[in-house]
N, C-alpha and C positions, 0 to 999 in steps of 0.2 A: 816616319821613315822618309828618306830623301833617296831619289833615284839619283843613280852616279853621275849623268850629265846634266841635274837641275840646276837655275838659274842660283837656287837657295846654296847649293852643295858648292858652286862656284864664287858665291860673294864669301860664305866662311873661307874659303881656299884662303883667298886675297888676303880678309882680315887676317888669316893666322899667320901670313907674310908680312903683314904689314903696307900693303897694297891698293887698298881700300880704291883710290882713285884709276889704278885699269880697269874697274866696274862700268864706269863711264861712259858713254856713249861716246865714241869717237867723233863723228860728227858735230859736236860740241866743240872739238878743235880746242881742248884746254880754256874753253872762256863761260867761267862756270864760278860759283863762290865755294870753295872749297869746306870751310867749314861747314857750309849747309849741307853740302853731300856727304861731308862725314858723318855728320848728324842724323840726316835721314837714312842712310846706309844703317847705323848701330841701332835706330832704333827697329830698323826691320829686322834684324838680324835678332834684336829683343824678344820683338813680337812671334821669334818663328823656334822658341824653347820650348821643346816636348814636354816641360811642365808648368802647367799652367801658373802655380800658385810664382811663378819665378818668372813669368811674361808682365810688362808693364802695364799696369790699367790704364783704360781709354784716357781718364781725366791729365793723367801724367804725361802719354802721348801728344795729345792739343796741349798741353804746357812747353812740351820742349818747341814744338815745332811754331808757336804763336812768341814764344819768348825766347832768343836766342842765349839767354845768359841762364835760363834753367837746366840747371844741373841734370847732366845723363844720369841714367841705372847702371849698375855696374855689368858690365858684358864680360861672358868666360873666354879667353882666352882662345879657344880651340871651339867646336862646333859640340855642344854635349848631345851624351847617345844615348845615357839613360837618365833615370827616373829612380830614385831608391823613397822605396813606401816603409813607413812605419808604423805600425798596426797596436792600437792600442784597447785591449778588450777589458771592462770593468762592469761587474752586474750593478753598479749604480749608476750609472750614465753609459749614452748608448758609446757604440762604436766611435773610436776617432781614426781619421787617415792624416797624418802630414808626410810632406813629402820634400827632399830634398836633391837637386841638380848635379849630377855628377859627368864627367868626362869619362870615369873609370867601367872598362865592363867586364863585371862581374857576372857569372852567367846563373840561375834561379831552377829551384826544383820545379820538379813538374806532377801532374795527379792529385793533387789537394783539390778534394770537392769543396769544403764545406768552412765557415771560417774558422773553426774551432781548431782545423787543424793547419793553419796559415802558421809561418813562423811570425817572431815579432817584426823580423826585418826582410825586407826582399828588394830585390835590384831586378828594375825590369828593363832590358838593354835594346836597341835599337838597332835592327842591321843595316849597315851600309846600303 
């Protein structure tokens, strides 16, 4: 969760505008290499996905930023708020969780103690 005036809630703002460089430090005065700040901008912006399995591993990280011609991860669009779990129960192998990044929120039941009674699918949403 992002509090409404965080620095994170403020660089999506930008990104969903297309903005990226009013992040900027003014005092910089425009004399900066743009494409690096783009770069290091999307991949914070990476790093700070409420789900893990969709945040880019370290080794990817020190790739982008040591090699300027490696290819970014793909960034959503919009700042995502939830998380949808997929729950998969089989008495021959244990529990699986995958999990996939959504924008959309969907809002989840509530009072399920136990996993048995979990549905297959659940959206866990993030508030503002």
């Amino acid at each position: 969760m992002m509090e409404e005036n965080s620095l994170a809630e403020h660089v999506w703002t930008r990104h969903e505008k297309n903005e990226l460089f009013t992040c900027v430090d003014q005092n910089l005065e425009g004399k900066f290499d743009e494409e690096e700040v783009r770069r290091t901008i999307l991949v914070g912006l990476a790093c700070l996905n409420p789900d893990r399995l969709h945040r880019p591993r370290m080794r990817k990280v020190v790739q982008i930023f040591m090699n300027p011609l490696e290819p970014l991860m793909k960034i959503a669009e919009s700042r995502p708020t939830a998380v949808r779990l997929t729950l998969h129960n089989s008495s021959h192998s244990s529990d699986s969780i995958t999990s996939e990044c959504s924008s959309k929120r969907v809002p989840i039941g509530g009072g399920r103690s136990s996993m048995d009674s979990l549905p297959d699918e659940m959206t866990v949403v993030f508030d503002d």
